[in-house]
C-alpha positions in Angstrom: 18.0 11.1 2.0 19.8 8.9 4.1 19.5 6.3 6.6 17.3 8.0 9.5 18.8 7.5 13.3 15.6 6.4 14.9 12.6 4.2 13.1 10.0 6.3 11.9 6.3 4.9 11.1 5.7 4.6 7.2 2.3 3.0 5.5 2.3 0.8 2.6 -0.7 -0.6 0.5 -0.7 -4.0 -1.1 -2.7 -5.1 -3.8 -2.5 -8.3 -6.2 -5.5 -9.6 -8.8 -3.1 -12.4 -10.8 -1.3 -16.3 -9.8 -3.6 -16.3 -6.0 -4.3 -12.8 -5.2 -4.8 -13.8 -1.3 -1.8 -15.8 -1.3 0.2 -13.1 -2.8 -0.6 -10.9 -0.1 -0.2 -13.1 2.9 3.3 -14.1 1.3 3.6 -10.0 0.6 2.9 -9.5 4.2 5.3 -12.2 5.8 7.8 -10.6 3.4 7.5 -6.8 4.7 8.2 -8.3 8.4 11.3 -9.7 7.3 12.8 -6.0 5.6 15.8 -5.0 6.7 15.6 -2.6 9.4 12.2 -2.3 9.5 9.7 -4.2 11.3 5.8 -4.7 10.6 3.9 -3.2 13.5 0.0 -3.8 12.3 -1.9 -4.8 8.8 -5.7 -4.2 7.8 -7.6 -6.8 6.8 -8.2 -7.8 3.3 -10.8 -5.8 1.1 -11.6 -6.9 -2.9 -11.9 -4.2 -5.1 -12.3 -3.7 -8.9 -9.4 -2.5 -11.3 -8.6 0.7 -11.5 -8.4 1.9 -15.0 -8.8 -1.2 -17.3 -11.4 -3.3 -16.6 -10.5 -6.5 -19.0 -8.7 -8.0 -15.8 -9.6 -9.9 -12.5 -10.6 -7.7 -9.2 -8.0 -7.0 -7.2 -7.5 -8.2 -3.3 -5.5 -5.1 -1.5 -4.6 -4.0 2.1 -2.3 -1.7 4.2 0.8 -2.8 6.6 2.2 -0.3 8.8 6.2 -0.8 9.6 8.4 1.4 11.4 11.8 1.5 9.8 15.1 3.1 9.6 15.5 2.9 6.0 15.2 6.1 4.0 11.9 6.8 1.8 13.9 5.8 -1.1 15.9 3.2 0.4 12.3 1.7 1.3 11.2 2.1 -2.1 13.9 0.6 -3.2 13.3 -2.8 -0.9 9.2 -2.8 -1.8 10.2 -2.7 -5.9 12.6 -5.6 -5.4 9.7 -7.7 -3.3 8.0 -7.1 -6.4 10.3 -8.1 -8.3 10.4 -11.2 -6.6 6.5 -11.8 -7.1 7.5 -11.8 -10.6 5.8 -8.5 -10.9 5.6 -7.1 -15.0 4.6 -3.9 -15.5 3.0 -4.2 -19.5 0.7 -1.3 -19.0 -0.2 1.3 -16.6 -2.7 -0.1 -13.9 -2.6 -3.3 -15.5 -3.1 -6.4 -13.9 0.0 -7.2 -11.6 1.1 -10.3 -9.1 1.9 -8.0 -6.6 2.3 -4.0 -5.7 3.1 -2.5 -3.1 3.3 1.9 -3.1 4.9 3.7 -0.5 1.4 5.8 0.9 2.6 7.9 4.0 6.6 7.8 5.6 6.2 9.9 8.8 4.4 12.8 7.4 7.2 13.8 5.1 6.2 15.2 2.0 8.6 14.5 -0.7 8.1 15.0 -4.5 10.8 13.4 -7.1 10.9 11.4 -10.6 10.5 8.2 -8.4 8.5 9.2 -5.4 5.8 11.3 -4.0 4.8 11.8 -0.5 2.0 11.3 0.3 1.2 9.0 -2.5 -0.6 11.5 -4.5 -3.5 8.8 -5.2 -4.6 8.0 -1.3 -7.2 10.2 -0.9 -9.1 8.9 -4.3 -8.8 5.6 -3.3 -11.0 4.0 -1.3 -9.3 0.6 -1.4 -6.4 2.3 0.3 -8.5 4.6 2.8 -10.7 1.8 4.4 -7.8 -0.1 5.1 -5.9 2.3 6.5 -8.5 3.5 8.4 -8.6 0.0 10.3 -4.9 0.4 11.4 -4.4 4.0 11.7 -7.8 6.1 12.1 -6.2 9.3 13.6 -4.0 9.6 10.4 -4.3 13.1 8.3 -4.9 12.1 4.9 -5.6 15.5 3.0 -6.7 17.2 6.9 -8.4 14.4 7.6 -9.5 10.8 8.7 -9.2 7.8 6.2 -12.9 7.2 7.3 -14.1 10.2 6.4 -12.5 10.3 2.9 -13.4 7.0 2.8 -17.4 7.7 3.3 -16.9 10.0 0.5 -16.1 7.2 -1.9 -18.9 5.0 -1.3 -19.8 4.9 -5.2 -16.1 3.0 -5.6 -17.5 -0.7 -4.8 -15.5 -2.5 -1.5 -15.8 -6.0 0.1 -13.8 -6.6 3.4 -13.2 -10.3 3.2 -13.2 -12.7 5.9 -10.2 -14.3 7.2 
C-alpha cells in the first residue's frame, strides 16, 4: 500500500481514561491536525463511557476525528501508534487502561484485513462509544449497511454521556 495520489477521507476514534482523560484528547486532537499529509476536517464531541473489558479502571472519555489524508492505511497507522507513543501510551494488558488510543475505524471504504490492521475496524459496530460519535460527524456513513445512529440505537444498554464543552 502506498502513498495514495489524492487525499482520501479516513475516521479515527480516540479514547483516554488515565493522566486527564479530557486533556488527553484535546492535546490528541490538536495532534491529528498537525499529521503529515493529512489534515483534520471535523471531530465529535466528547462522550464518557465505561471500560470495555476490565472494570478495575477509570471511565473512559472517547470521540471521532475525521481527516482526509494521503498517507497509506498503514502509513496512517503507523503515525496514530507513534502519537501514542508520545502520550506515553503502555499497553500492560488487553483493554486495559491507557493515556491515549487512537484505532484506525473506516479509511475510504477499503476493506483491508492483515496481522496489523483491519478495515473496517472489526469492533465499530459493537461499540457504541464509537457509533454515537461518529454519527455526529458523518451520519450517512455505512457501518455494517447502515447508519452509526441506527447501530447506535441498538446499543442503548451500553451506558453513554455526551459531555459539555
Amino acid at each position: 500500500m502506498s502513498e495514495r495520489q489524492w487525499p482520501v477521507l479516513a475516521y479515527i476514534g480516540l479514547g483516554s481514561n488515565l493522566e486527564a482523560p479530557r486533556d488527553q484528547l484535546e492535546r490528541a486532537m490538536s495532534a491529528l491536525a498537525l499529521l503529515p499529509l493529512s489534515e483534520c476536517v471535523a471531530r465529535s464531541s466528547l462522550y464518557a463511557s465505561a471500560p470495555v473489558g476490565p472494570q478495575d479502571q477509570p471511565d473512559f472519555i472517547n470521540a471521532v476525528a475525521a481527516i482526509r489524508t494521503r498517507l497509506s492505511p498503514l502509513a496512517l497507522l503507523d503515525q496514530l501508534q507513534a502519537l501514542e507513543q508520545r502520550h506515553r501510551r503502555v499497553r500492560d494488558r488487553h483493554w486495559g487502561p491507557r493515556t491515549l488510543d487512537l484505532d484506525l475505524l473506516w479509511y475510504d471504504g477499503l476493506t483491508h484485513r492483515s496481522p496489523r490492521l483491519t478495515l473496517p475496524h472489526p469492533e465499530m459496530p459493537h461499540r457504541r462509544f464509537v457509533l454515537e460519535p461518529l454519527a455526529e460527524i458523518a451520519p450517512t456513513l455505512s457501518v455494517d449497511g447502515e447508519s452509526p445512529l441506527i447501530l447506535a440505537t441498538r446499543l442503548k444498554h451500553q451506558a453513554l454521556t455526551r459531555l459539555a464543552e
